[in-house]
GUZA-741712 format. One record per atom (N, C-alpha, C): residue in three letters; atom name; z, y, x. Coordinates in Angstrom, 3 decimals, padded with zeros to 6 digits. Each point is the difference from the previous one (the first is absolute). Layout:
// GUZA-741712
resn;name;up;north;east
ALA;CA;Z;Y;X
...
//
This chain:
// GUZA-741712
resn;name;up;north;east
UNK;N;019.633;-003.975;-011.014
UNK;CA;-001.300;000.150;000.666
UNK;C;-000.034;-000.884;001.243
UNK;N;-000.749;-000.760;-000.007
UNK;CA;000.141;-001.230;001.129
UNK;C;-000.717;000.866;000.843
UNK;N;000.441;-000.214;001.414
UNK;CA;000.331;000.352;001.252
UNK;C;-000.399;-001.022;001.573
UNK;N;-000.686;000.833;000.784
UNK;CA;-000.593;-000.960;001.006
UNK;C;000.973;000.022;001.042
UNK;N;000.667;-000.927;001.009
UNK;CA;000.867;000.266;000.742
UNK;C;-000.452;000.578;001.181
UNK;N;001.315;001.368;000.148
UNK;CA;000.209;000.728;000.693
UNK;C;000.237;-000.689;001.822
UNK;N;-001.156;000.235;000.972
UNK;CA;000.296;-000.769;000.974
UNK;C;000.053;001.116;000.984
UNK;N;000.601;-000.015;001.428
UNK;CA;-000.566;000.924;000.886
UNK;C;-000.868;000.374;000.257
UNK;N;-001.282;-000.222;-000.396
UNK;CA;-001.322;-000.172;000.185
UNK;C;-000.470;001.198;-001.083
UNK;N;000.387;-000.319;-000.933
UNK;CA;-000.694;000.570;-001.136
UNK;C;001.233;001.235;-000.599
UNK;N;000.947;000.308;000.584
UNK;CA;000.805;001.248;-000.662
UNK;C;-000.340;000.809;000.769
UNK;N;-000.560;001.253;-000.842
UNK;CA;000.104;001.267;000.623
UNK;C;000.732;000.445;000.458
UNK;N;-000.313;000.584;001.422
UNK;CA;000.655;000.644;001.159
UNK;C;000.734;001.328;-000.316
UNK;N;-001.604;000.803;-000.120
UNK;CA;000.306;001.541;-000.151
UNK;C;-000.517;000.143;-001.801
UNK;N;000.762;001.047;-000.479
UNK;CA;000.011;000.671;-000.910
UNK;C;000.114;-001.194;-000.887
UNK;N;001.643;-001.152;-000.168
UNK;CA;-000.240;-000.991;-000.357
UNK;C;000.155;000.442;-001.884
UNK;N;000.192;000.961;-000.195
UNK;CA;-000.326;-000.039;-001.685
UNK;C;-001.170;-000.039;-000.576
UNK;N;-001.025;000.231;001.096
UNK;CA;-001.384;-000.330;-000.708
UNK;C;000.055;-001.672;000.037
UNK;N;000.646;-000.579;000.655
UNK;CA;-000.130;-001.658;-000.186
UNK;C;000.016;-000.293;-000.888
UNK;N;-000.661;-001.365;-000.847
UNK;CA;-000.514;-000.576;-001.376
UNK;C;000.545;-001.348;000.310
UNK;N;000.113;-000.974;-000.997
UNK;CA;000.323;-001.160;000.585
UNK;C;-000.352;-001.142;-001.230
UNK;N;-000.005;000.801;-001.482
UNK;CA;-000.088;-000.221;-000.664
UNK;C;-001.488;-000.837;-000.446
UNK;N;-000.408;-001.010;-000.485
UNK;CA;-001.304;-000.741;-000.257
UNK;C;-000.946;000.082;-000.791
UNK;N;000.164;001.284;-000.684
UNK;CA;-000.629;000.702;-000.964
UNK;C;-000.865;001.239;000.876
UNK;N;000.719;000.892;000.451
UNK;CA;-000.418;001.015;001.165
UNK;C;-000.644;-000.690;000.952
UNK;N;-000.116;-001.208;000.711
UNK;CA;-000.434;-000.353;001.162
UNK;C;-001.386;-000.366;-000.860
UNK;N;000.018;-000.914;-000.981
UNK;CA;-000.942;-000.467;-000.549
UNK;C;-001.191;000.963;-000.659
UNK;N;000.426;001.372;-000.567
UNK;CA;-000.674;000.343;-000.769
UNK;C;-000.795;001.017;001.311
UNK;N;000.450;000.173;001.147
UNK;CA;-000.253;000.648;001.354
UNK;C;-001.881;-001.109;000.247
UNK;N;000.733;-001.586;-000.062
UNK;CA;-001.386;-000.520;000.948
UNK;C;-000.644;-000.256;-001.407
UNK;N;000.457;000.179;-001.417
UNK;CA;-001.617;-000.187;-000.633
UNK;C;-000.350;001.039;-000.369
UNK;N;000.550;001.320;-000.073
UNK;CA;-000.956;001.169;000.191
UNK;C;-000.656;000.256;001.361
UNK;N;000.131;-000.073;001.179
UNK;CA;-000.528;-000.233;001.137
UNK;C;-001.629;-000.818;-000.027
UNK;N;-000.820;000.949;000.470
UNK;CA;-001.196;-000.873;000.257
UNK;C;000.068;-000.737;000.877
UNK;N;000.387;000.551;001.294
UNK;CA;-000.169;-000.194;001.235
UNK;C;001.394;-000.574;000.925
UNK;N;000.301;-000.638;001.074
UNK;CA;001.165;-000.054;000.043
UNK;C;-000.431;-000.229;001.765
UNK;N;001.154;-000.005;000.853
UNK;CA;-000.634;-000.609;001.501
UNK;C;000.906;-000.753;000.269
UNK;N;-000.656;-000.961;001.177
UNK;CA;000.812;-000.863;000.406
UNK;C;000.206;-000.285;001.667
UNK;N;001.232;000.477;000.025
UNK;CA;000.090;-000.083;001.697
UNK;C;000.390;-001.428;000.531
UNK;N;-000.188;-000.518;000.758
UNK;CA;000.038;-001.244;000.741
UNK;C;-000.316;000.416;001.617
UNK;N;001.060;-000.964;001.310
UNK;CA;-000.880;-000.030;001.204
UNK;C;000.103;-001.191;000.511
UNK;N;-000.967;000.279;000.704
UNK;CA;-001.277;-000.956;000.875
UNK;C;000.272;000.043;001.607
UNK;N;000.550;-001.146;000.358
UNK;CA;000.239;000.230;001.367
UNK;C;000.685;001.399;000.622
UNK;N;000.897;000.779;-000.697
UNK;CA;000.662;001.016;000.342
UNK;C;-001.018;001.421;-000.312
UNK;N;-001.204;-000.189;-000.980
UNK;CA;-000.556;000.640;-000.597
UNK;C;-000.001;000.513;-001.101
UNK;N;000.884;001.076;-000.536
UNK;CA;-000.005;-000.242;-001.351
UNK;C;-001.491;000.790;-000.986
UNK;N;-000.353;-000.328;-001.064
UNK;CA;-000.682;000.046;-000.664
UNK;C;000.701;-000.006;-001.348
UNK;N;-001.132;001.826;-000.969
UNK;CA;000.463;-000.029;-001.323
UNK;C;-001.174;000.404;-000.923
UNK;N;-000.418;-001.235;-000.740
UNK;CA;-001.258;-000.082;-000.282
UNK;C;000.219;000.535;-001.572
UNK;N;-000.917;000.586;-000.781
UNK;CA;-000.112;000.702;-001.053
UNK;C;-000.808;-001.201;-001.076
UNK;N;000.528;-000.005;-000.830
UNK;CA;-000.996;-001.344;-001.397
UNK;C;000.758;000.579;-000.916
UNK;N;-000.528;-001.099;-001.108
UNK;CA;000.122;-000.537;-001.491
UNK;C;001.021;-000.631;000.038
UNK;N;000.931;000.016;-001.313
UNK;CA;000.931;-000.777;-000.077
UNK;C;000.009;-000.084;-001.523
UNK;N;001.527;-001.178;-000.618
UNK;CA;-000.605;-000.388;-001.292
UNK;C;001.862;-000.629;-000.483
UNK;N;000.855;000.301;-000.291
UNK;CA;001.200;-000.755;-000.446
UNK;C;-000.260;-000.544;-001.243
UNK;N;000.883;-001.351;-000.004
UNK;CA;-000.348;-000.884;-001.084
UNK;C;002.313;-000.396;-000.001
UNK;N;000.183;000.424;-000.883
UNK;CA;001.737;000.142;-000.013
UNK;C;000.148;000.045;001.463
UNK;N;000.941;-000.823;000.748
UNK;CA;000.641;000.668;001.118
UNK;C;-001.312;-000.843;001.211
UNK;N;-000.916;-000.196;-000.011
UNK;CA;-001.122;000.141;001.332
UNK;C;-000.878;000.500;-000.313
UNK;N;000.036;000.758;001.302
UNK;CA;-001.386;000.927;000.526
UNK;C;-001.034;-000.672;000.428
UNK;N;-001.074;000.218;-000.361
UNK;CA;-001.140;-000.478;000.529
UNK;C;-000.882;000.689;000.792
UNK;N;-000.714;-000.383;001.292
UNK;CA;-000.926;000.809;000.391
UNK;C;-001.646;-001.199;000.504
UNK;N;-000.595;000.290;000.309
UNK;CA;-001.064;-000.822;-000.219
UNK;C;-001.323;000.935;001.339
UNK;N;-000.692;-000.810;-000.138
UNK;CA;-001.154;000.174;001.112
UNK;C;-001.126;-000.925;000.717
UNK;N;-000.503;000.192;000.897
UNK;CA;-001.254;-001.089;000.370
UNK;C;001.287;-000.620;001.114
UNK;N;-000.424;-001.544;000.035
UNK;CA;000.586;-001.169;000.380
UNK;C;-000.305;000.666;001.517
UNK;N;-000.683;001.023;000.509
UNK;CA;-000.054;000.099;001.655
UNK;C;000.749;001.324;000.440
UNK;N;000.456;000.578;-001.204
UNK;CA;001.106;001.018;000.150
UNK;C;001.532;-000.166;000.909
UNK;N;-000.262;001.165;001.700
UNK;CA;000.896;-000.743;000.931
UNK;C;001.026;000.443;-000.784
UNK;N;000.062;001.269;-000.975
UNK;CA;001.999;-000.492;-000.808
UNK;C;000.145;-000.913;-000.762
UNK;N;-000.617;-000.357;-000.464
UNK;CA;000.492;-001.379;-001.290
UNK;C;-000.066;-001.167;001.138
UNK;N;-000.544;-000.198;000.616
UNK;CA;-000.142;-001.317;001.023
UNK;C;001.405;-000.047;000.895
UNK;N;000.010;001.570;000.327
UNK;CA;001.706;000.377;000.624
UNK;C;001.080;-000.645;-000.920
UNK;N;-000.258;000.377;-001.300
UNK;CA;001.345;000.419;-001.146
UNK;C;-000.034;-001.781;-000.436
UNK;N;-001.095;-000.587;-000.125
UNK;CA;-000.080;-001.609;-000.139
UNK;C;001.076;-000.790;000.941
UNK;N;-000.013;000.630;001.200
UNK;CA;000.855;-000.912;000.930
UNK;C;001.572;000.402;000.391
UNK;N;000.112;000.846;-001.213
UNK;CA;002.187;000.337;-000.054
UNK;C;-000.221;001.116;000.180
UNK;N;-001.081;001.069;001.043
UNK;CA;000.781;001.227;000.745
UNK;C;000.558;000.365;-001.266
UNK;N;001.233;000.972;000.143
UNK;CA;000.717;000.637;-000.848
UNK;C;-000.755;001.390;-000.421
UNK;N;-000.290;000.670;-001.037
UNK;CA;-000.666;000.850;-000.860
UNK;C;001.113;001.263;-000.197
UNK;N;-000.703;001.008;-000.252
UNK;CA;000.873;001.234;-000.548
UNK;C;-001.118;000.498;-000.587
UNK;N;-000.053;000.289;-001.701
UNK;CA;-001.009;000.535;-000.798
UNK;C;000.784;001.251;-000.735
UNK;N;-000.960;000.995;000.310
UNK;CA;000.471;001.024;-000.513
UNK;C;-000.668;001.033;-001.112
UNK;N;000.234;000.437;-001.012
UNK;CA;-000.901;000.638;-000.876
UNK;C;000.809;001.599;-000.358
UNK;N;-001.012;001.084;-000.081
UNK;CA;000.524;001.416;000.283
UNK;C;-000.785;000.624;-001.709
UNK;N;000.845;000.498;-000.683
UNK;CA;-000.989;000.730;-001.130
UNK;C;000.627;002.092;000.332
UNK;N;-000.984;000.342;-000.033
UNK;CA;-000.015;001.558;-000.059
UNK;C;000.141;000.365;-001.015
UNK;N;000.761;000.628;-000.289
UNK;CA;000.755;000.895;-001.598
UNK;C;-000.130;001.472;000.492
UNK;N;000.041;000.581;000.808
UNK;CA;-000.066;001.262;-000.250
UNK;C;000.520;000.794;002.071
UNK;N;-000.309;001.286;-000.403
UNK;CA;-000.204;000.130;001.522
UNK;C;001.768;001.358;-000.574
UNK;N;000.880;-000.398;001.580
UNK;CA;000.889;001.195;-000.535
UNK;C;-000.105;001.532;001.479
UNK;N;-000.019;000.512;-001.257
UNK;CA;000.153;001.183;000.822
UNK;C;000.746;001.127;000.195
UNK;N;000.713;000.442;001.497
UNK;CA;001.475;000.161;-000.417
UNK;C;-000.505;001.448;000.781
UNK;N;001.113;000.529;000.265
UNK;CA;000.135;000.947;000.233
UNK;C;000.335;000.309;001.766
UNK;N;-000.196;-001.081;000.639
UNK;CA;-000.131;000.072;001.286
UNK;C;-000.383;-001.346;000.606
UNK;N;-001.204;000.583;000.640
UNK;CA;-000.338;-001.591;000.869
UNK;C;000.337;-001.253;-000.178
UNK;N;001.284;000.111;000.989
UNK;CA;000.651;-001.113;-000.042
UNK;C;000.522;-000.684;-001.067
UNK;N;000.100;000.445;-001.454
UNK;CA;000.968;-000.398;-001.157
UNK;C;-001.774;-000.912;-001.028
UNK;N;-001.294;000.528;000.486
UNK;CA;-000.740;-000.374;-000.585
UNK;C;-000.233;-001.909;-000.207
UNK;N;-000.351;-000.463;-001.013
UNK;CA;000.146;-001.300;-000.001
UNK;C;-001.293;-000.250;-001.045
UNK;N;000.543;-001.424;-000.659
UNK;CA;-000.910;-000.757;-000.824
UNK;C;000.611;-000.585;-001.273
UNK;N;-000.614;000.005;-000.854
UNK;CA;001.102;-001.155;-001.196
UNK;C;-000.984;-001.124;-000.272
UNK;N;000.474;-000.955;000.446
UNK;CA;-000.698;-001.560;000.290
UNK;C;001.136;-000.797;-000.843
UNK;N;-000.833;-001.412;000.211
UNK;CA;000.768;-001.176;-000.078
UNK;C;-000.622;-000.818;000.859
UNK;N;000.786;-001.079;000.444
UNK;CA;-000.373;-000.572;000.743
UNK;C;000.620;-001.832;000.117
UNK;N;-000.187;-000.696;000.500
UNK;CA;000.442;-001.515;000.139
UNK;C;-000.255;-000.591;001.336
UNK;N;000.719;-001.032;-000.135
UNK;CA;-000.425;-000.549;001.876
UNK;C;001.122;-001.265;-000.753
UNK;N;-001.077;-001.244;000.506
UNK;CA;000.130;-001.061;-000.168
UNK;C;000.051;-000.746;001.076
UNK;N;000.852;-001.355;000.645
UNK;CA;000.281;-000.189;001.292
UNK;C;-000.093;-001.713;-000.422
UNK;N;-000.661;-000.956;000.971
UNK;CA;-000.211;-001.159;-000.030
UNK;C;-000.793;-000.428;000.778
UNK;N;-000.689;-001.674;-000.462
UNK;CA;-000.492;-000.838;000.402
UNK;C;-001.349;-000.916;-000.744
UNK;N;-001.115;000.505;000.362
UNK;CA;-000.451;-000.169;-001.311
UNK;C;-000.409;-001.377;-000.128
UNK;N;-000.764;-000.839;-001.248
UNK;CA;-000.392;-001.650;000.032
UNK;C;-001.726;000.322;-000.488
UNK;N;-000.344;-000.714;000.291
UNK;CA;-001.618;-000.474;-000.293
UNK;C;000.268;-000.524;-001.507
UNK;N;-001.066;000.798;-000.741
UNK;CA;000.032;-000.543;-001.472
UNK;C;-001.559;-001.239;000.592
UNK;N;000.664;-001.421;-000.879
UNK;CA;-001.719;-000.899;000.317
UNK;C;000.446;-001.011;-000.684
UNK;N;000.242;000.117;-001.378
UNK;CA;-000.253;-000.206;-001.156
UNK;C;-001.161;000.640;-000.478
UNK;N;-000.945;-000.389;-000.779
UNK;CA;-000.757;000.613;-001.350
UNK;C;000.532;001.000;-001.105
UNK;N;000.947;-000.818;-000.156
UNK;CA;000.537;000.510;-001.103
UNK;C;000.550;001.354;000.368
UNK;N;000.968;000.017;000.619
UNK;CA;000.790;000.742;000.585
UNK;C;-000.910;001.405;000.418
UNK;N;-001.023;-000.540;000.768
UNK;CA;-001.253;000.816;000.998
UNK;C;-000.818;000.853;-001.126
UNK;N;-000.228;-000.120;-001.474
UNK;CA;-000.702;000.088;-001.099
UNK;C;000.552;001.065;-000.839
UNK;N;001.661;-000.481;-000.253
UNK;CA;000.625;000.965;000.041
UNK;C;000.590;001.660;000.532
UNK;N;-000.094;-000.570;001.663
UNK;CA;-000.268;001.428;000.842
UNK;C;-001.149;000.715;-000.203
UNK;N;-001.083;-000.994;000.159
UNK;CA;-001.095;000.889;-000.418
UNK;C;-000.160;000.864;-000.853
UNK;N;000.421;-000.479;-001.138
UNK;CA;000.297;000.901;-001.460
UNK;C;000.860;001.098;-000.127
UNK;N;001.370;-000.276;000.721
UNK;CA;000.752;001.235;000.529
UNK;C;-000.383;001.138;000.856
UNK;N;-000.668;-000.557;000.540
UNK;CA;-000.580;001.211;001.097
UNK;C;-001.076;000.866;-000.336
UNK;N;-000.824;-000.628;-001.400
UNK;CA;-001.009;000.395;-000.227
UNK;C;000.730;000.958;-001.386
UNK;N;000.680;-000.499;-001.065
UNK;CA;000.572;000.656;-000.571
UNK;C;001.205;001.152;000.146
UNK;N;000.542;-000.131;001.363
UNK;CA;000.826;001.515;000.355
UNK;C;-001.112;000.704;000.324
UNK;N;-001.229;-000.381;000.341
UNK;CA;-001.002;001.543;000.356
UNK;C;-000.323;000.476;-001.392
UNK;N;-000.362;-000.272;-001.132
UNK;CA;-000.647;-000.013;-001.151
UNK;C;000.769;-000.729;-000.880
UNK;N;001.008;000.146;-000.800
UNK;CA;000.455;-001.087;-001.113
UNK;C;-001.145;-000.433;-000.637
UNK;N;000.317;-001.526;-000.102
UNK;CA;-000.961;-000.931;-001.264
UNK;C;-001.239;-000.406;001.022
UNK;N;-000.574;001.124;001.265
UNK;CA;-001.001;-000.453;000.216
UNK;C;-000.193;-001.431;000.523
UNK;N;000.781;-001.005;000.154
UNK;CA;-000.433;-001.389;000.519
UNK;C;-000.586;-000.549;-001.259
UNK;N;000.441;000.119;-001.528
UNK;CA;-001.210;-000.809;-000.724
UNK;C;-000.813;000.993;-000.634
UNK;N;-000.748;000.954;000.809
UNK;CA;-001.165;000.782;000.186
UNK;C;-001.038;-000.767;000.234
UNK;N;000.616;-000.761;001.360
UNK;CA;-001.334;-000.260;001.643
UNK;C;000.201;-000.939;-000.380
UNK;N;-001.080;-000.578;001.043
UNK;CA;-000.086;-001.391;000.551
UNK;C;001.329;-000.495;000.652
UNK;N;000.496;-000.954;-000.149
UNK;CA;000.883;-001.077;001.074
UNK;C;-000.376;000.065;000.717
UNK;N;000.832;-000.270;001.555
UNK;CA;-000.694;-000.787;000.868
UNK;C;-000.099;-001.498;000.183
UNK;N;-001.234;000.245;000.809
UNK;CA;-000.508;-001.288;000.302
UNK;C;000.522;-000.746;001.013
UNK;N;-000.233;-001.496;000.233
UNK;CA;001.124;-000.636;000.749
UNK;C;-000.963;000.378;001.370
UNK;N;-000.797;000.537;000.137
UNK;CA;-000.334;000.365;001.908
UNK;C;000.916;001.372;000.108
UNK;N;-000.129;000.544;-001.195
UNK;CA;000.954;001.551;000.285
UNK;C;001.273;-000.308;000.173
UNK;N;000.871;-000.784;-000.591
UNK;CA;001.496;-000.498;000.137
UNK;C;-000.054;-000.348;001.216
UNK;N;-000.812;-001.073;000.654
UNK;CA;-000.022;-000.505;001.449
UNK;C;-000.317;000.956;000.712
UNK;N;-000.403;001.231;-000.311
UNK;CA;-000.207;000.743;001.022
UNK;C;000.865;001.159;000.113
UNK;N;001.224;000.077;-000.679
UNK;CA;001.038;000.524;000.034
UNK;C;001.326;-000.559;-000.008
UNK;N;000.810;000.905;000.709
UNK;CA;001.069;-000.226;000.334
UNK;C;001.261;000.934;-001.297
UNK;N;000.324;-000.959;-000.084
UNK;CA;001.544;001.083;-000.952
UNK;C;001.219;-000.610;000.177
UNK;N;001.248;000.987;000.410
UNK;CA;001.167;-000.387;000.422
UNK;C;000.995;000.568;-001.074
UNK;N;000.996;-000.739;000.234
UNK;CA;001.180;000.660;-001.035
UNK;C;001.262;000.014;001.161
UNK;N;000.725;001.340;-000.954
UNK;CA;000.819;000.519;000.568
UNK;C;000.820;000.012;-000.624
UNK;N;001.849;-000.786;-000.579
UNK;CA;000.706;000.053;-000.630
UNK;C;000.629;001.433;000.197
UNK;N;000.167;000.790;-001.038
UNK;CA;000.528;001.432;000.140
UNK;C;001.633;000.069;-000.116
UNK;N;000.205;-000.499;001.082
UNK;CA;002.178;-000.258;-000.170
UNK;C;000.262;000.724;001.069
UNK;N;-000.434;000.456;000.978
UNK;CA;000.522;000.788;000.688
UNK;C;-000.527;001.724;-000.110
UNK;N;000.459;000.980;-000.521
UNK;CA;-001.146;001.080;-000.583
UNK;C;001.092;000.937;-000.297
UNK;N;-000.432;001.312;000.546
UNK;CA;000.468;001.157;-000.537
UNK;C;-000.777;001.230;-000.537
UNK;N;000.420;001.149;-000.452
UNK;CA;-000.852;000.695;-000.490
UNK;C;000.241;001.642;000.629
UNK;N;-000.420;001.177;-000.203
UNK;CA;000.611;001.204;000.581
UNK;C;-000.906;000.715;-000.884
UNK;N;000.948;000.758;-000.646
UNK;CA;-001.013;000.869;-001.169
UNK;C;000.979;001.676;000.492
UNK;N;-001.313;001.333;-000.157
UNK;CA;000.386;001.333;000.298
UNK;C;-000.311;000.591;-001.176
UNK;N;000.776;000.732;-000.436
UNK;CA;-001.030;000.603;-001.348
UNK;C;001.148;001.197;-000.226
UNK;N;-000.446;001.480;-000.732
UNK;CA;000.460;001.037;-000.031
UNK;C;000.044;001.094;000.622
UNK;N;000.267;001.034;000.306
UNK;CA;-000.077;001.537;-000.030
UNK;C;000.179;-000.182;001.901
UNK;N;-000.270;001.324;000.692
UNK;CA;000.058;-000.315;001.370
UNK;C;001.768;000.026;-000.130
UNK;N;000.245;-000.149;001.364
UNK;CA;001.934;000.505;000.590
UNK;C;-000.300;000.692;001.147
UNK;N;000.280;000.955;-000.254
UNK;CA;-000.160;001.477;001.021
UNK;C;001.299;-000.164;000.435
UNK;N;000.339;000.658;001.245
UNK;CA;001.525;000.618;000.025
UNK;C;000.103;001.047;-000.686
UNK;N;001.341;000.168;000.106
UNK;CA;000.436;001.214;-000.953
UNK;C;-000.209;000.941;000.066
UNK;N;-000.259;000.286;001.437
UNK;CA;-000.358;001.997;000.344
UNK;C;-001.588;000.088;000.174
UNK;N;-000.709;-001.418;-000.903
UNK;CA;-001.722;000.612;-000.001
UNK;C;-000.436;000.202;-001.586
UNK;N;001.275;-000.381;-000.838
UNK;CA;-000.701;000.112;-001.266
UNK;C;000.787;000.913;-000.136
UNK;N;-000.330;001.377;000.364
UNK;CA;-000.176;001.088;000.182
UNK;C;-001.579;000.629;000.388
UNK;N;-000.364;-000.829;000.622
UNK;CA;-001.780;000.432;000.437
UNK;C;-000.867;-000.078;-001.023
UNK;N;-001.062;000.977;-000.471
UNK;CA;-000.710;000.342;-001.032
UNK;C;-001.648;-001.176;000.186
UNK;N;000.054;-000.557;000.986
UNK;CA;-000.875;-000.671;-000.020
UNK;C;-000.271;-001.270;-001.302
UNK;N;-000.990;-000.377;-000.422
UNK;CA;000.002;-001.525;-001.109
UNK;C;000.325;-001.253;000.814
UNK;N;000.911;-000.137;-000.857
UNK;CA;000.764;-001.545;000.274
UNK;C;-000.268;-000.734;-001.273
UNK;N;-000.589;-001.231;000.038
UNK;CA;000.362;-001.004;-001.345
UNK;C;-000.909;-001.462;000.395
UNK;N;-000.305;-000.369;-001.004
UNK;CA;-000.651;-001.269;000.072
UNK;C;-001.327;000.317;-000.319
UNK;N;-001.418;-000.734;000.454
UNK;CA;-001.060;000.160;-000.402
UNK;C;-000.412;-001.489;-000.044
UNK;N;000.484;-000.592;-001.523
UNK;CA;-000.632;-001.333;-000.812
UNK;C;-001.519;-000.759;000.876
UNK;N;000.134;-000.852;000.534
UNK;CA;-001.189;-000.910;000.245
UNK;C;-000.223;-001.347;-001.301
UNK;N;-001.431;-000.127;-000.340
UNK;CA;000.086;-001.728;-000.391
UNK;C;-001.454;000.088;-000.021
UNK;N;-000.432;-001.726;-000.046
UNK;CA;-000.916;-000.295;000.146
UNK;C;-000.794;-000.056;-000.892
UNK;N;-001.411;000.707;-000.606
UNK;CA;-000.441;-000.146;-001.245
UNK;C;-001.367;-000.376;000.332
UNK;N;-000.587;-000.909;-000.738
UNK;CA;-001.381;-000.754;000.466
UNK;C;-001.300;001.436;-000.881
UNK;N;-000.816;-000.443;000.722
UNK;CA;-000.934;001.362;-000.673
UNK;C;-001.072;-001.193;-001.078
UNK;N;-001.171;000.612;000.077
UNK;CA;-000.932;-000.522;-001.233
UNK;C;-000.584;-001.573;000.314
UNK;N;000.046;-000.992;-000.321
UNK;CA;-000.596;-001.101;000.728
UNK;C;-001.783;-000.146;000.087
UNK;N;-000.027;-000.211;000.869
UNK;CA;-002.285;-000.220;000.706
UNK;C;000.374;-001.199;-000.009
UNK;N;-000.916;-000.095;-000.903
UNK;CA;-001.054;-001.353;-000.017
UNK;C;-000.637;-000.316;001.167
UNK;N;000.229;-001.948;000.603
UNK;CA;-001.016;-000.369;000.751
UNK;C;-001.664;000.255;-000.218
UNK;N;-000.547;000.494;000.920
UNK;CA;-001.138;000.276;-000.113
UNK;C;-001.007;-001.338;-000.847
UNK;N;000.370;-001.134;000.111
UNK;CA;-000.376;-001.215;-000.256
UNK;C;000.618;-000.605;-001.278
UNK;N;000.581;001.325;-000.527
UNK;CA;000.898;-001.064;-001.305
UNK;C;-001.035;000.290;-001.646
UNK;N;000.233;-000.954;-000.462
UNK;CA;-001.507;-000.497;-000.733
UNK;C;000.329;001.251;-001.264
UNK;N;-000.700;000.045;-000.235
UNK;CA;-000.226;001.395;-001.153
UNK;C;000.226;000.205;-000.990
UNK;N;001.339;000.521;-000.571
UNK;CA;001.204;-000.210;-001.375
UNK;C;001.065;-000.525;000.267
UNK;N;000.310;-000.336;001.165
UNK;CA;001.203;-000.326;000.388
UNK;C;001.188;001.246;-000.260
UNK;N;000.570;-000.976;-000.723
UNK;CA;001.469;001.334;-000.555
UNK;C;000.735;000.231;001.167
UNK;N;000.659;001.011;000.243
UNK;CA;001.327;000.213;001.194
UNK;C;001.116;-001.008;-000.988
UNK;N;000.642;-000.448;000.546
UNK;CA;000.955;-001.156;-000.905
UNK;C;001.583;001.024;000.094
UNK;N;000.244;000.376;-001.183
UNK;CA;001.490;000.702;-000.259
UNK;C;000.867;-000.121;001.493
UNK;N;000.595;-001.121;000.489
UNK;CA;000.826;000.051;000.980
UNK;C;-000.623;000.787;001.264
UNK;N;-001.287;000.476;000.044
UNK;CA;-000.160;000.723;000.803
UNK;C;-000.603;001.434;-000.104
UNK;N;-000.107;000.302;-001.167
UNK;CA;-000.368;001.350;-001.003
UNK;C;001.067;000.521;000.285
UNK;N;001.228;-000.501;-000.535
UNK;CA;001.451;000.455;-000.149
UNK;C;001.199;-000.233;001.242
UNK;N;-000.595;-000.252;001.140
UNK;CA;000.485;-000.577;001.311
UNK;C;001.323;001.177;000.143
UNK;N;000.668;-000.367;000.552
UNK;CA;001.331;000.770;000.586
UNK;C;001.043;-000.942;001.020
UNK;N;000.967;000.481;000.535
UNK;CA;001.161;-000.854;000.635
UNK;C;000.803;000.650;-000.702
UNK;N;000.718;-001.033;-000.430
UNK;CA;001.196;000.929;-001.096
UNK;C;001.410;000.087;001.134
UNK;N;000.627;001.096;-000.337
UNK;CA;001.028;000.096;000.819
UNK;C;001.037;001.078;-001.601
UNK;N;001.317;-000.339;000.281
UNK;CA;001.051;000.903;-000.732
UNK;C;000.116;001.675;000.250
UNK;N;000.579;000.522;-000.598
UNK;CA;-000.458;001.845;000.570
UNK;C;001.264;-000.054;000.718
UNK;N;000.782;-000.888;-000.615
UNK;CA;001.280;000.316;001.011
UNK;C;000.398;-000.728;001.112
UNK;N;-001.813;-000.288;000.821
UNK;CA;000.373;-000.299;001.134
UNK;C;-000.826;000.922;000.766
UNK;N;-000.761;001.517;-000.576
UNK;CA;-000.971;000.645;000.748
UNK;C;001.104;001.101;-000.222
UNK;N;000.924;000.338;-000.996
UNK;CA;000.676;001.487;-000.279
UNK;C;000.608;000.428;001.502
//
């Protein structure tokens, strides 16, 4: 199982057996992930901005309007930390303090480059548009070359990256699982409800399968 290297940066501190390292776990973390953030600072400011993201094998992509102060930041070297969190289930223990979460999680560490190629830029587009919706980029329209110029998309080689996954039953101490109170896990996931039609969408328009049947697929044996 190929493996991202282990740096000071990226090995878990505390509770290092939840550490992941593996490129399968890190990966399957940011393309189930809608959402991901990205911390960067600014004159001794730091900032952690929330977007879209899109992996295409080992780079991340993130994208935005060309007057966006993080991509204009992330254009000129500052160094990046992107992080993506999925909720599996809430735990509940048997005292306060023992209560937790069963997540997964990733954090990716770098430098990002300006994609400004076409080609390249065409491609992100398509990635980013297809992790929200599979298939949906040859749905829509392309964009157009004022829309490309009017966005910004950066790549992020994913070589520096770790992962931290929690999952399973609470850990009480020993002299509380004795207490009659409920302790266990209570399952979270994300399920899309019925799709609405744009008010403006022309009349017989089918819902198209990939979004009838929408889900984020995740393994059970990363929510148990």
């Amino acid at each position: 199982m190929d493996a991202t290297p282990k740096t000071p940066r990226t090995t878990v501190a505390r509770q290092r057996d939840r550490g992941r390292y593996d490129r399968d776990t890190i990966n399957a973390i940011i393309d189930e992930s809608l959402i991901c953030h990205v911390g960067f600072t600014v004159r001794d400011q730091p900032y952690v901005i929330p977007t879209t993201h899109a992996r295409v094998d080992d780079r991340l992509y993130i994208h935005g309007s060309v007057g966006s102060r993080m991509l204009k930041n992330m254009r000129q070297g500052v160094p990046v930390c992107v992080t993506m969190t999925l909720l599996d289930g809430l735990v509940l223990a048997r005292s306060a303090f023992h209560h937790s979460m069963n997540y997964r999680s990733a954090m990716l560490l770098g430098v990002a480059e300006e994609v400004t190629g076409e080609d390249e830029k065409r491609l992100a587009f398509d990635a980013l548009v297809n992790h929200v919706v599979a298939g949906r980029s040859a749905d829509v329209r392309a964009a157009d070359a004022q829309e490309l110029k009017a966005t910004s998309v950066l790549r992020l080689v994913i070589d520096e990256a770790s992962a931290k996954v929690r999952r399973g039953p609470p850990i009480d101490a020993d002299e509380d699982y004795a207490l009659t109170c409920w302790a266990g896990v209570l399952p979270l996931q994300l399920l899309p409800g019925a799709p609405i039609d744009d008010p403006r969408l022309m009349l017989g328009t089918p819902v198209p399968t990939n979004v009838s049947t929408y889900r984020r697929q995740r393994a059970q044996s990363d929510i148990d």
